[in-house]
N, C-alpha and C positions, 0 to 999 in steps of 0.2 A: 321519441327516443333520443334526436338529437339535444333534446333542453338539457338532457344529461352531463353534457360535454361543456355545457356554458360558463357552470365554475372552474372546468379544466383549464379554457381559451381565454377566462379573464384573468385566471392567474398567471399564463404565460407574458399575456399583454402587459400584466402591470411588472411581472420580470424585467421582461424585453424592456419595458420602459426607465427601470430604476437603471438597469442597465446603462442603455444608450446616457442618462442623465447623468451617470455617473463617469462615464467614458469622456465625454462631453465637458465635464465639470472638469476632468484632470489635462485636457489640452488648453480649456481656457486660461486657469489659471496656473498651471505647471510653468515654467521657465522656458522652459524647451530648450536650454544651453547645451549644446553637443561639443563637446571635446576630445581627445585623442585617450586622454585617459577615463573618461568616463565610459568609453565605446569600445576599450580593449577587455578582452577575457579575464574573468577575476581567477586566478587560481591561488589561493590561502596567502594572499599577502606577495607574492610572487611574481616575476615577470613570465607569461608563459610561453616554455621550453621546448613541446613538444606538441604534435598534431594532435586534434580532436580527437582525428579517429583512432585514436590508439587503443589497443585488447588489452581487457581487463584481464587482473589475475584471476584464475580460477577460484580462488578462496574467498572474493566477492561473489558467487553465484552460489558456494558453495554455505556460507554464514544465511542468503538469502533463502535455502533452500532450510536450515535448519529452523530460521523463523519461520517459515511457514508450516514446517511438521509442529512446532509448537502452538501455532496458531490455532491451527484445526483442531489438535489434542483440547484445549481449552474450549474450541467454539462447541466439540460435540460432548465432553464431560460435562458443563452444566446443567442441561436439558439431561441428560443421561442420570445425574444424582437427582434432578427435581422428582421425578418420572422414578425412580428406581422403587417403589412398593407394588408401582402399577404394573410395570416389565419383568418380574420377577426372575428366576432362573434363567432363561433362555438370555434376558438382557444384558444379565452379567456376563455369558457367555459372549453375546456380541463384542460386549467390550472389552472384554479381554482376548479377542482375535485381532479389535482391531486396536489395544494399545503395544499385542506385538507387533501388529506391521509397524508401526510408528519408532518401536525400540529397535527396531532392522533398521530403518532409517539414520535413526539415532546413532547406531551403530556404523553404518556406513559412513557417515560423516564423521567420525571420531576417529577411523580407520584412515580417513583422506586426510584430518589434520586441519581440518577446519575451528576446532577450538582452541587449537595454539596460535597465539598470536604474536609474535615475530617484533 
């Protein structure tokens, strides 16, 4: 049972191996020149003004949140049309309960102001 595992551990080895060879290859031949400007915070061109940890707007979680209701609507509508002679009535029904939840969503984020953009 374990011979099973042997192409699993030789793939990780020759990973692990390209790996370290390639880690290994960027300190030998890299520069390694550290300077003040190269080792400060890049913000868009900018000298930067304010702390790391500063709170995002809400309207970044809020766009995040509308890709991912779009996301899923497409990951589960393809398989849904391939499928759709096989599923018949009931399937349609599935998906139309859950492309309302999705239009709530959708709605909720339009209600927040998430797709004006400022």
């Amino acid at each position: 049972m374990l011979t099973n595992y042997v192409p699993v551990l030789v793939y990780l080895c020759i990973a692990l191996g390209i790996g370290l060879v390639l880690l290994g290859l960027g300190f030998l031949i890299g520069r390694g020149q550290k300077y003040p400007e190269k080792l400060s915070s890049y913000e868009c061109g900018f000298e930067p003004f304010e702390d790391s940890r500063m709170k995002f707007d809400v309207r970044y979680y809020l766009v995040a949140i509308l890709f991912i209701i779009f996301d899923l609507e497409i990951a589960f509508l393809f398989p849904w049309a391939v499928t759709l002679d096989d599923i018949g009535v009931v399937g349609i029904l599935a998906m139309g309960i859950f492309l309302a939840v999705l239009v709530v969503g959708f709605m909720y984020e339009w209600k927040k102001g998430a797709l004006e953009w400022d």
